[in-house]
Structures are given as C-alpha cells and as structure tokens.
N, C-alpha and C positions, 0 to 999 in steps of 0.2 A: 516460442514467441520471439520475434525481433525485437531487439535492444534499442531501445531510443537514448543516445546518450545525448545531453549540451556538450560536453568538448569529447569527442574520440578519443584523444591520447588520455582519457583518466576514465576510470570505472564508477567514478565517488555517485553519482545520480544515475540511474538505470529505472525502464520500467520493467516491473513484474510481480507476478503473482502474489497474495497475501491473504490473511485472514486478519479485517481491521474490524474491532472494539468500537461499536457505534450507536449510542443512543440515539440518534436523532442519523437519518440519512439525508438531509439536509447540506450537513458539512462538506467541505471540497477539499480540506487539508487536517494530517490529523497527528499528532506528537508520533516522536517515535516508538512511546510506549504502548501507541495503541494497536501498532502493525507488528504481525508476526510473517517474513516474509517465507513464500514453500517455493519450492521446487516445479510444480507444474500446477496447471490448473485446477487439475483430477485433486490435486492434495489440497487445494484452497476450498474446494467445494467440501471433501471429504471432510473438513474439520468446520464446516457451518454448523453451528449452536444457536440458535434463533433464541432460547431460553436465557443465552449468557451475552444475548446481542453479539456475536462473532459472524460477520457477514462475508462471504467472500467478494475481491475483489482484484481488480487489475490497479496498481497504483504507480507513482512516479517518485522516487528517492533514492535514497533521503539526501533533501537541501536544507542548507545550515539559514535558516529567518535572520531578521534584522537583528534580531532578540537575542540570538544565538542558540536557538532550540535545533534540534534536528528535525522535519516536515515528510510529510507522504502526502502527495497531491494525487486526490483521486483520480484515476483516468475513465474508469466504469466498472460498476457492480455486476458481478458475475449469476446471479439469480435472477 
C-alpha cells in the first residue's frame, strides 16, 4: 500500500491497514483504542470477527483532535 502521509519529513499520520471495533458502520473517525493496526491486508481481513464487531479496514492515522484524543479516519472498509 502507498503511504499517504500530510507532511513527508514525519511518519506521525500514515494510511494503513487495520482491524477497527465498530458498532455502527456509520462512523468516519474512531479513538485509537478502537484500531488495531496489521501489517497487510490479508492480516486485516484474517482477524475479521463479525461476532465481536472487528471489521476490516483501510484507515488514516492517528491525528491528535482538538480534544487531544488520538483519531483514525476511515478511508474504506475492506469487506
């Protein structure tokens, strides 16, 4: 997967793979206790749990909010 970063010279936001904790597929942005990020796609799909709501996904992070949480902005769900 190509890296979309906002500033080049820093790694801190990146997109990539994940298996994100989602009751509602609704949402576009989701804490960072809810993303587990993996290593390829095959692993994001591999660990879908439909039972424990663990979806895979392609997402964009983590950004620090206004709030000062850390964020994953969904980019597309991989199912």
């Amino acid at each position: 997967m190509k890296s979309s970063l906002i500033d080049p010279d820093t790694n801190l936001a990146r997109e990539c793979y994940a298996l994100v904790y989602a009751s509602s597929r609704n949402r576009k942005r989701f804490p960072e206790n809810c993303v587990e990020v993996k290593e390829s796609e095959e692993a994001a799909c591999a660990g879908a749990d439909p039972a424990k709501k663990l979806v895979p996904a392609v997402v964009f992070g983590p950004s620090r909010s206004s709030e000062g949480f850390r964020l994953f902005y969904l980019v597309r769900w991989l199912d």
